[in-house]
N, C-alpha and C positions, 0 to 999 in steps of 0.2 A: 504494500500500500504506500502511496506516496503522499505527500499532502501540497495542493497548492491545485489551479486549472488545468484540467487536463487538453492537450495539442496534439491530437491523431497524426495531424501532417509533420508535424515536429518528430512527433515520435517515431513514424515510419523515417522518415529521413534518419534519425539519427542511428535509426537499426541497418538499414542502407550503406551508408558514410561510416559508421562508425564501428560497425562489426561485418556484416557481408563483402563489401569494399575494401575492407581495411587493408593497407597496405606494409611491410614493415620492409626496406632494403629494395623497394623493386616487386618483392612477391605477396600476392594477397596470403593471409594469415588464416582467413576462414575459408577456403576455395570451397570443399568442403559443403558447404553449408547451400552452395546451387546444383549440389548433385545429390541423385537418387540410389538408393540400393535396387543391384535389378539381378540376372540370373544369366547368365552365357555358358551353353554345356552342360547347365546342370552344376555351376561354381559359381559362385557369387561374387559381383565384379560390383566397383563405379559406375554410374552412366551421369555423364556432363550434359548437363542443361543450363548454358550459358544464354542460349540464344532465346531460351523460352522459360529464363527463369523472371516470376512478379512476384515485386514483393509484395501489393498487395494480394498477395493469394496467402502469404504468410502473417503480416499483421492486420490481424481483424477487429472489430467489434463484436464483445460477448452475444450480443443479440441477434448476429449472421448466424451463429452457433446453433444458437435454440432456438432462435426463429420466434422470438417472444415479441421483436421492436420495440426492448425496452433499452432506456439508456441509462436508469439509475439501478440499483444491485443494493440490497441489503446482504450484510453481512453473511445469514446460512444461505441465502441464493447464489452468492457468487462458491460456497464451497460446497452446494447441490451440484452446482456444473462441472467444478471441479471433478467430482465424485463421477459423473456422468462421461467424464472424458476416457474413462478407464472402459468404457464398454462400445465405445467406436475407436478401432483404429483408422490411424494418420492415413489418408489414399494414399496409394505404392505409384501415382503415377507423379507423383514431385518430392522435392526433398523433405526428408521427416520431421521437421520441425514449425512450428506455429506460435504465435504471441498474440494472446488475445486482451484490447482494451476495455477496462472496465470505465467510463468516462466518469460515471459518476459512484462513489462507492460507498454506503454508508453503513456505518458501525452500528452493532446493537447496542453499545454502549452509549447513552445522549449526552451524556459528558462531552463526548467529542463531536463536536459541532463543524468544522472548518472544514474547505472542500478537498475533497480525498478523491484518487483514480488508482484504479491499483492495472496491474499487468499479470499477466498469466502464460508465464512459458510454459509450452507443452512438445 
């Protein structure tokens, strides 16, 4: 959970630039991360999907997930879905990873009142 307005387009860019992209000496550092596990021969290889990797196909809003069109999340709904991720796996036809924005996130605690977005790697 983070605390402060949440910035979708921020935040894909900064997953973009700042970890997909990233560059150390010349060589990307996450290459990795636009490739799929796939199957040749019956062994399990790479397959590079540079030309058809989107990032937005990897950071979403919680509610493309479930399909609900919500954009706030109480506390046990964002950790129902979590729960929920365990019983669909990732599609095999892109690379296995996802980060889902909660834009708006709120605690069951009311004490904490200020505006909170949390992220959800999966």
């Amino acid at each position: 959970m983070l605390e402060g307005r949440c910035d979708p387009a921020k935040i894909t860019r900064k997953v973009l630039e700042g970890i997909v992209e990233r560059e150390v000496g010349g060589e990307k550092v996450y290459h990795k991360l636009k490739w799929r596990a796939g199957a040749r021969l019956g062994y399990p290889v790479w397959e590079q999907l540079d030309e058809t990797f989107d990032i937005n196909k990897h950071v979403r809003f919680l509610h493309e997930w479930n399909g609900d069109g919500k954009m706030r999340y109480r506390e046990e709904e964002v950790f129902d879905a979590i729960s929920n991720f365990f019983d669909h796996p990732l599609p095999k036809d892109k690379p296995q990873w996802e980060i889902y924005i909660v834009p708006e996130y709120v605690y069951n605690d009311a004490s904490k009142t200020s505006n909170y977005y949390a992220l959800i790697f999966r």
